[in-house]
N, C-alpha and C positions, 0 to 999 in steps of 0.2 A: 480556450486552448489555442492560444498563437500561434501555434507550431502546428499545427491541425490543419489553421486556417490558410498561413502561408506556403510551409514547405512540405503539407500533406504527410507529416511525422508525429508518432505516436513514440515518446521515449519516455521510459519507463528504466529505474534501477533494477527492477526486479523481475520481470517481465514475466515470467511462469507461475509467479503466486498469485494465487486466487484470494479475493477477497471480496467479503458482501457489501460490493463498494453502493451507499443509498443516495438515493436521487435526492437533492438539494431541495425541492419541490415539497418531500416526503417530510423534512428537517421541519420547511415553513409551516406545514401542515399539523404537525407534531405540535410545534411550539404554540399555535396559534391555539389549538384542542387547549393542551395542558396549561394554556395561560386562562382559557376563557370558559373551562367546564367544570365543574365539582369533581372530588376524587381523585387529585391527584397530587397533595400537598405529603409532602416529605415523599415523596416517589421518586427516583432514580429509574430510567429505561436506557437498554440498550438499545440503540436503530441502527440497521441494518438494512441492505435491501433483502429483493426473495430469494439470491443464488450466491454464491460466490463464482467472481469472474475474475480472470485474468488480463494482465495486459495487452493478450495478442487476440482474446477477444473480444476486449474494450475497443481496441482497435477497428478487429472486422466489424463491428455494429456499426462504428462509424462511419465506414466503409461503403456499406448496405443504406444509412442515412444518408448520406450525401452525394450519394449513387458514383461513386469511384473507387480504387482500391486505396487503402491507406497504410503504408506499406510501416513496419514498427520493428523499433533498433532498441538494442542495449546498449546502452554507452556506458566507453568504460573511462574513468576519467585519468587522464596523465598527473595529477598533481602528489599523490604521493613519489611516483617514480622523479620529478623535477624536483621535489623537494631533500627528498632525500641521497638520492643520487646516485640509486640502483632500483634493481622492479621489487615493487612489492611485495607482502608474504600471501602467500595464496592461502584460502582456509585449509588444506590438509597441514601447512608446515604450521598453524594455530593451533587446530586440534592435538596435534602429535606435542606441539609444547607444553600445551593444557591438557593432557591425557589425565594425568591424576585427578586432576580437580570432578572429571566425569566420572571417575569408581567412587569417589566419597559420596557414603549416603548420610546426609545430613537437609535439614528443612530450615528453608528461609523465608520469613515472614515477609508476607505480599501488602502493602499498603497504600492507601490513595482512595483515588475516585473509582467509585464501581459503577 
């Protein structure tokens, strides 16, 4: 985390969503089991850590680790408004264009990696 390390910034798009973000640690530990123990051939796992956290608590832990405060921003980025060459559509003026598509009740097949 360079930005951690340099300007003491924790930036994040999303910054309020919680997620069971898993320690990398957890991943090697995982992989090293399932590669090297009986039992788990055609298995598929989700890994997750134990909570879901967010970025402003991602933050303070790091905070609390490295014994300073670490102060965390949402950036918002200018390049649609440069590109296009007015501001962007905020999600309400989405929504309200795509309003109809949210009353159709219709089912859309989910496929990939599980």
């Amino acid at each position: 985390m360079p930005s951690v390390r340099a300007e003491r910034v924790v930036a994040a798009p999303f910054a309020d969503v919680a997620l069971p973000v898993v320690d990398p640690a957890d991943v090697a530990a995982v992989a090293a089991a399932v590669l090297t123990e009986d039992g788990h051939e055609r298995r598929a796992y989700d890994l997750t850590g134990p909570a879901a956290i967010t970025p402003h608590q991602q933050a303070e832990a790091l905070g609390d680790a490295i014994g300073e405060p670490t102060p965390d921003e949402q950036r918002v980025s200018p390049a649609v408004g440069r590109i296009l060459g007015r501001e962007p559509r905020g999600f309400a003026v989405r929504a309200a264009t795509n309003a109809a598509a949210f009353h159709e009740r219709r089912r859309v097949p989910v496929t990939g990696v599980r």
